[in-house]
N, C-alpha and C positions, 0 to 999 in steps of 0.2 A: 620518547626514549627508544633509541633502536634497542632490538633485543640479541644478545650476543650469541652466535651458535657457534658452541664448542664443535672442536675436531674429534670428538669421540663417541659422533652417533653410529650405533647400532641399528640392526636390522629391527622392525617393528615389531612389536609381539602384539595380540589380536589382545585386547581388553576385557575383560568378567569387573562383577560385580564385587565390590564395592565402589571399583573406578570409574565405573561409567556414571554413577549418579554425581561423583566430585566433578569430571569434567566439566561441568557448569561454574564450578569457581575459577576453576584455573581459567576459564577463555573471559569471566568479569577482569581478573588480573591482567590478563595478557592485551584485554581490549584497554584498559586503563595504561596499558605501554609497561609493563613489568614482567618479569618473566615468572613463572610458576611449574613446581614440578610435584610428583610422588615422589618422596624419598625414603630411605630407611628401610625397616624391616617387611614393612608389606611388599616391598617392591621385591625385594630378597623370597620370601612368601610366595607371591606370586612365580616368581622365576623355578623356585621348588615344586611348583604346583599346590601349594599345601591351603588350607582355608585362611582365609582373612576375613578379619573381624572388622577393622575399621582403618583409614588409610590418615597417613601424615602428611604433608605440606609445605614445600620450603618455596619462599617467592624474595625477590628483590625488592619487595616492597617492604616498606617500615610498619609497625605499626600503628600508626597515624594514620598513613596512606591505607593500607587495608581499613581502617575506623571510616574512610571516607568513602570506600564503595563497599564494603557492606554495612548495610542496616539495622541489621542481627547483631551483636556479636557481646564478647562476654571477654575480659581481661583474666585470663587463667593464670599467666605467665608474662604478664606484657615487658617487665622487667628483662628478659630472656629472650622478648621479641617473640612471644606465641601469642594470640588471641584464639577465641575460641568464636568462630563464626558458625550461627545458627543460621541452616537452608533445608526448607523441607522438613521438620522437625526432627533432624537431625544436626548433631553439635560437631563441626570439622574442626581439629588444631592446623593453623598456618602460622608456620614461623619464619621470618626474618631473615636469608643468607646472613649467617655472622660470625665472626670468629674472633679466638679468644685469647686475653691477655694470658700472662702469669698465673699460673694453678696456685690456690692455697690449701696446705691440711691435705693434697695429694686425691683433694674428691671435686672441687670445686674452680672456676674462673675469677681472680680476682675481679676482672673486668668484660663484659660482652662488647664486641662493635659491630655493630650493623655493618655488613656490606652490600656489594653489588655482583657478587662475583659467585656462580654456584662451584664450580670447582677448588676455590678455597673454602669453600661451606661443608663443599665433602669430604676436604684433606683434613679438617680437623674430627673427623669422624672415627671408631675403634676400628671398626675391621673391616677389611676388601668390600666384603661381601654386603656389608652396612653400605655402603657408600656409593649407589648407583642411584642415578635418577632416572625419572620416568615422565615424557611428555604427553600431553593430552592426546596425543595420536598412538601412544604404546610404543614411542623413540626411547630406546634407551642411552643415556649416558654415562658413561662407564672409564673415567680416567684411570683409575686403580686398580681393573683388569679384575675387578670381584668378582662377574659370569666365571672366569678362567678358575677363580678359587673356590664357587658354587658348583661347577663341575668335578674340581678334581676335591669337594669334599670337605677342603683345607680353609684353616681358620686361621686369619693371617695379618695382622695387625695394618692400619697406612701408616706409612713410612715407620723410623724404627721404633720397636716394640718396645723399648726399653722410654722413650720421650712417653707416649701412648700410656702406660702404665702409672709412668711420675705425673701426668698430668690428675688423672684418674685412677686411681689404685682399685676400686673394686673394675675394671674392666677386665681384672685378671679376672677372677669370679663371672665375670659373664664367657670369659671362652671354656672354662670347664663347663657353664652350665650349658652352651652350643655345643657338648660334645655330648653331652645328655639328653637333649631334646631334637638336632639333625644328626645325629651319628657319621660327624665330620671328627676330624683329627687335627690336631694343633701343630701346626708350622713349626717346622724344628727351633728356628731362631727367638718364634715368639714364644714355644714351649721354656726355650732357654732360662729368655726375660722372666717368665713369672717363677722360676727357681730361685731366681737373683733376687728377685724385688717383691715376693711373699709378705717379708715384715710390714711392706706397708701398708697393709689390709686393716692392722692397727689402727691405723687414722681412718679406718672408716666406721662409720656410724653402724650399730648390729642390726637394723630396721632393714639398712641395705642390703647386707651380711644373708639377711634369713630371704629375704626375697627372694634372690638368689640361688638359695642354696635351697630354697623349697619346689622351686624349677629344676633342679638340679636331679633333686632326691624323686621326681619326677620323670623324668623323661623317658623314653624307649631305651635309651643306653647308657643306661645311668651306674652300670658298672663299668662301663671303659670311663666314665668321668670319674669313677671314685680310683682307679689307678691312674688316672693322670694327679690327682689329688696327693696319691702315696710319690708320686713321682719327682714331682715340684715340690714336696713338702707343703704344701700348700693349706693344709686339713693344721699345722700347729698356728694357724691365726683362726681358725675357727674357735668359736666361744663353748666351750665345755670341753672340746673335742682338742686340745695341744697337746695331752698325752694320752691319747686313746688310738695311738697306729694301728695296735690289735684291733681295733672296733674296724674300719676300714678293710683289715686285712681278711678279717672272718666276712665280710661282707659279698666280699671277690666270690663264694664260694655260696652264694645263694642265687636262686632264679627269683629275682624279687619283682619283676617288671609288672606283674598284676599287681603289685600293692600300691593305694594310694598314697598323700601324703601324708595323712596322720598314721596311715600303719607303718609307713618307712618312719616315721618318728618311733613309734613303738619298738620296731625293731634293732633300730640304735640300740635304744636305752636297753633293751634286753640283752641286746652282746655288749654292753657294756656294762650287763651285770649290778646294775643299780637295784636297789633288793627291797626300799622304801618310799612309799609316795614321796616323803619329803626328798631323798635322793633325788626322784624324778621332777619332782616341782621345781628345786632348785635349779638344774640342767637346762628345763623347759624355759623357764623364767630369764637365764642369762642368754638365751634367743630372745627376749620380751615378745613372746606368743600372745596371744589374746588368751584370758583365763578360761573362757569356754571351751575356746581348744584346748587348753590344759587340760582341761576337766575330762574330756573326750580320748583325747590318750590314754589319761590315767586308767581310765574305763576300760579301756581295750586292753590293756595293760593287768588287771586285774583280773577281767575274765582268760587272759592266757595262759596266767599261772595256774588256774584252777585247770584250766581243759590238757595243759603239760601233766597233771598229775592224772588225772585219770578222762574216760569218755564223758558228754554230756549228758546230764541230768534232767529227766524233765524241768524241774525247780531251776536247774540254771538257764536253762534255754527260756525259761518265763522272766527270769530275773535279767539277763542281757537284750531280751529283744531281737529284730529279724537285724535290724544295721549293725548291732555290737554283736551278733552271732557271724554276719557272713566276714567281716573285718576278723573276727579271731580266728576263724575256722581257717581264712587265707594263709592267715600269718603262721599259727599251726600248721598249717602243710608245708611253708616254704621254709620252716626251720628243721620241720622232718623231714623233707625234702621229697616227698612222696604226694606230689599234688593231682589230688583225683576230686573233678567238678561233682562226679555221681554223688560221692561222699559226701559234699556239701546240698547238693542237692537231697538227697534224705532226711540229713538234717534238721534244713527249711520246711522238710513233708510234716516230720514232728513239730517241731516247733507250729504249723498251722494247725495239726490236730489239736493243739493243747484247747481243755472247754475254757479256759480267759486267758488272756494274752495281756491283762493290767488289772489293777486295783480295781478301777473304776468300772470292770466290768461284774464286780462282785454283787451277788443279788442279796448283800447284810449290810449295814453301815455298825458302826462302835456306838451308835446311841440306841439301834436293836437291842444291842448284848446289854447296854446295861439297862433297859426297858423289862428285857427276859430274863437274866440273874441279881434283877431289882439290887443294884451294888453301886458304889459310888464311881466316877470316872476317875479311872486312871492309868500308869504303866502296862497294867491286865488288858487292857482291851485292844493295844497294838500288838501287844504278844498273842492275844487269842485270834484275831483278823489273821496274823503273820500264819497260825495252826489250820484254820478252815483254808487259808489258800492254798496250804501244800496240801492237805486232804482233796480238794478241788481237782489241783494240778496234776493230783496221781490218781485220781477216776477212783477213790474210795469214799467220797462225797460228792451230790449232785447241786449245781449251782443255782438250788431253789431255795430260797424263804424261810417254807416251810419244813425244807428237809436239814437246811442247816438248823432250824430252830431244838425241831427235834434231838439231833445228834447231839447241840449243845445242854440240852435238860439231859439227856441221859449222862454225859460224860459230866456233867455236874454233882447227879445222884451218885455218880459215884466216888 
């Protein structure tokens, strides 16, 4: 099979790692007569200079034909034309040049077809920038002039924005979350499209929704994404969030970029004035979060209300921990808007002084007490545990034995 070279090779770019270790599939493909490229976001990645994790795959070959020269391989996607080929104990995805029928439900291809052809592999592709390939030598191929939109920044749909969107509706949701994560700017026209065609976020699944949007809530500039959000309208297909534009608007007006995601959850929920775990469970829940992380906001969420009302407490700094101390103390600064690291570092000074940092470091258990106040078990012995830790915690008891034993026979006697 001759291999087709397109008219839009680029100058070479010199290769790093992850790519060099792939090279070894693409020249099994290329030897077996099929062309093979990097495509996608790592290539994009790379061209930014930014770290890459692991690289994608796209070759002319089917998945069959790939089943026949490598040995390794694992069917992830085969439906899709991906297999997952194991080399070096490493798992590569290569998929199939192929393009796609009629969209259903606005997220999906009714139909996939294999092709031969990489340039129609990359026209079906979201954005400029998505859409370059990469040959085993560091040739770039580049029809849709994406380097030109990775340079000047811009995020820019292939061909019109508006087909682009109807085909996939969350692809709008992926160019706000590129403006969060590269601090690129959305192409006037394709800005346009997702003003117009917002509603159809509806037809996407919230699994996708939050993924999304937790990249989003993420990124380095992730309040120019939340005014493209107010802009497009974009935030009334969000789940909880269709009448929460104030939540959005107050947002504009904080330095949130140290917080991670669970604190940017946190911080929603607080400027949106949710005033009960269940308030908050429910909101959390129509994202369908994982209940740990529920649980984990709520957490943080609880110790901020305490530390808005006054400073910390020894007792609380025992009770939240060093990870739900340094998450509140963030998110307290950046709603008081006076963010001082000293601050928080002091904090953490107390918090390491404290003489136990958990239960378990307690030198009594609840079957001592009732050994020593010879009393039957029950309600009393969590309450009285709960009194020796805060006497502990505020250095008016010593974390001995024999000193707790004492103190409990006295305040008995009396």
């Amino acid at each position: 099979m001759k291999i087709f070279i397109p008219r839009f090779w680029i100058k070479v770019k010199p290769m790093l790692e992850p790519f060099v270790s792939a090279v070894p599939l693409l020249e099994k493909l290329e030897n077996a007569g099929f062309e093979a490229y990097f495509v996608g976001g790592s290539v994009r990645d790379f061209l930014l200079g930014k770290p890459i994790n692991d690289v994608d795959i796209a070759t002319s070959a089917t998945p069959l034909e790939m089943k026949r020269i490598f040995p390794k391989t694992v069917d992830v996607g085969i439906e899709h034309g991906t297999i997952l080929v194991l080399a070096n104990g490493i798992g590569y995805e290569i998929t199939t040049f192929r393009a796609e029928a009629e969209y259903v439900d606005y997220r999906k291809p009714k139909q996939v077809i294999f092709i031969r052809s990489l340039i129609k592999d990359l026209k079906r592709r979201d954005f400029t920038m998505n859409a370059i390939a990469m040959d085993r030598h560091g040739k770039l191929i580049d029809p849709f002039n994406g380097q030109i939109a990775i340079k000047q920044k811009r995020i820019e749909t292939v061909g019109k924005a508006k087909e682009r969107f109807q085909e996939d509706a969350l692809r709008m949701m992926r160019a706000v979350r590129f403006v969060s994560q590269l601090s690129f700017s959305v192409e006037a026209k394709t800005l346009q499209a997702v003003a117009e065609h917002g509603y159809l976020l509806e037809k996407i699944a919230v699994e996708r929704k939050q993924a999304e949007f937790a990249k989003l809530l993420t990124g380095s500039s992730r309040r120019e994404s939340v005014k493209v959000l107010l802009e497009t309208n974009l935030y009334r297909f969000l789940p909880g969030l269709q009448q929460q534009r104030a939540v959005f608007e107050k947002l504009l007006h904080f330095r949130c970029e140290t917080l991670n995601l669970n604190e940017m959850w946190a911080l929603l929920i607080h400027l949106a004035e949710y005033n009960t775990a269940k308030e908050t469970d429910d909101f959390l829940r129509k994202w369908k979060l994982p209940v740990k992380q529920i649980k984990e906001i709520n957490s943080i969420l609880a110790f901020l209300k305490i530390r808005l009302k006054h400073d910390w407490t020894s007792y609380d700094l025992y009770c939240a921990g060093r990870n739900k101390i340094e998450s509140t103390e963030k998110l307290f600064q950046v709603i008081s808007g006076v963010q001082d690291d000293a601050v928080l570092t002091q904090i953490l000074a107390r918090y390491l002084q404290l003489p136990i940092k958990e239960r378990s470091q307690l030198n009594v258990t609840g079957q001592n007490l009732i050994d020593w106040l010879k009393k039957p078990g029950g309600p009393w012995v969590r309450k009285l545990i709960e009194q020796i830790e805060l006497k502990i915690i505020e250095n008016e008891l010593k974390n001995e034995k024999q000193a707790i034993k004492e103190w409990l026979l006295k305040c008995n006697q009396n």
